[in-house]
N, C-alpha and C positions, 0 to 999 in steps of 0.2 A: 447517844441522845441527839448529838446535830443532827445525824442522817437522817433520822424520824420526822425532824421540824423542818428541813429539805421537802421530806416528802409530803408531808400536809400541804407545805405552799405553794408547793407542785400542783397537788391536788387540788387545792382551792384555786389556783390559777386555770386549771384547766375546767374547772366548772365553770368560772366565767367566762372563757370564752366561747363553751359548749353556748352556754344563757345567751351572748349575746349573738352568736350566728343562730339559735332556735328565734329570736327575737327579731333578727334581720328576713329571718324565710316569711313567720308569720305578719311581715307589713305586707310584703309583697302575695301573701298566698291567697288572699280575698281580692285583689283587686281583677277588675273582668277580663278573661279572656277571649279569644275565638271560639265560638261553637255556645260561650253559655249565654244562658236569658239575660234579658236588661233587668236593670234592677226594680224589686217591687216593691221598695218602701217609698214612703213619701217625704220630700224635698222639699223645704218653703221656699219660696223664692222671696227676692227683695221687699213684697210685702207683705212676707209672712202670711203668706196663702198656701197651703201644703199642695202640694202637686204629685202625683206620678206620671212615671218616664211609660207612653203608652205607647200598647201593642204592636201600633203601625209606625212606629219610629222611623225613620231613617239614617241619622244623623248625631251624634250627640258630640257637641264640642266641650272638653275641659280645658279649663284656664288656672293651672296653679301655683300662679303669681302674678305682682302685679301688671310683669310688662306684657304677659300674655293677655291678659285682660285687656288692655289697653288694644291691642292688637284686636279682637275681637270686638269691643266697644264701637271703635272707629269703623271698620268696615259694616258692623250693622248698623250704624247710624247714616250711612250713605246708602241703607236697602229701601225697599218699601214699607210701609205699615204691615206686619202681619208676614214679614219674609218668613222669619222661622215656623211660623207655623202652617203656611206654603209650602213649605220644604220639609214637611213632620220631623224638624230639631229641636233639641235642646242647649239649651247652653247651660254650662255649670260652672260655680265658681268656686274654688277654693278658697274661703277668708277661714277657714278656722286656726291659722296660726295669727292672724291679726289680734292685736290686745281690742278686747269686747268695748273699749272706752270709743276707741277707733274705728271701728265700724260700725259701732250705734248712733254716736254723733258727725260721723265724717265722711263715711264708704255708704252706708246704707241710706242715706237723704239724696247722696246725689247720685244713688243707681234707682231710687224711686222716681227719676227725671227721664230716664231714658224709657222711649216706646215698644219696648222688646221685654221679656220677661229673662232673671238670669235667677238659677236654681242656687240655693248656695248650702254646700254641704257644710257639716258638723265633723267634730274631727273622728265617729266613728264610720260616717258614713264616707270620707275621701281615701277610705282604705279599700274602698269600692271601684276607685277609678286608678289607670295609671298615669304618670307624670314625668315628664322628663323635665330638668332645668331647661328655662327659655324656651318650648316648647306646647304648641295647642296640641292636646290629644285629641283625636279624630277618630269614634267607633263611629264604624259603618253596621248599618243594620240590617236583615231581610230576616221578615216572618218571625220579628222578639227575639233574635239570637246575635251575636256579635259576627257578624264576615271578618270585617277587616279592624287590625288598629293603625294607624299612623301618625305621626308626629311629624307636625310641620313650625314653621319659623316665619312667616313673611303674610303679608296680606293677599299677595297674588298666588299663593300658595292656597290660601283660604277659599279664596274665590273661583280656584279649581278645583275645590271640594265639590261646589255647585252649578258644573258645568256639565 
């Protein structure tokens, strides 16, 4: 009878961790790659105005966390009126791990100040984009399809996105 209850915990050990590498593929298995379309739902940005990411894109920056953000905040605040959309980008923001107290009275007032529109996903849609810690994700676009992704770290980095 031991060997039996061996083997059940066996068993059930190994369904868990079957669950949770099936669970680790599926965060990573929707987020965009090379070759497919931009995405076609609609995004609200900071003032909850829904938007889509359109056809003639070029550009779409993700930010998800805060110091990337910041990172991106700062260099578009040093652009012109209307850069990003000079440059057919998007900026997106990942707050869906933020507590909703926190970004309804603290993050979202003072991104309604800045002159630049930031898309901000929900936590089904940031399974849309990928992320690295400390890092801007960077899809390049041509003709609604992804070319390139890259990940960068620095403002002078950023600014050779748009060079």
């Amino acid at each position: 009878m031991g060997t039996i209850s061996k083997f059940k915990k066996l068993g059930e050990k190994m369904k868990k961790i079957l669950f949770s590498v099936l669970l680790f593929v599926a965060t990573f298995a929707n987020a965009l790659n090379i070759g497919d379309s931009t995405p076609s739902f609609e995004i609200k940005d900071q003032f909850e105005k829904a938007q889509k990411i359109s056809a003639d894109t070029k550009t779409i920056l993700v930010a998800g966390d805060k110091a990337t953000g910041e990172i991106l905040k700062e260099y578009l605040l040093k652009q012109e009126k209307g850069f990003l959309e000079a440059n057919k980008t998007y900026y997106v923001a990942d707050i869906s791990g933020m507590p909703s107290l926190i970004s309804k009275f603290f993050a979202l007032p003072k991104m309604k100040k800045y002159p630049f529109s930031i898309l901000l996903v929900d936590e089904e849609q940031t399974k849309s984009f990928s992320k690295k810690d400390d890092n801007i994700t960077v899809y390049s676009v041509i003709d609604g399809k992804i070319s390139a992704i890259k990940y960068i770290k620095t403002a002078a980095q950023l600014a050779a996105v748009f060079k």
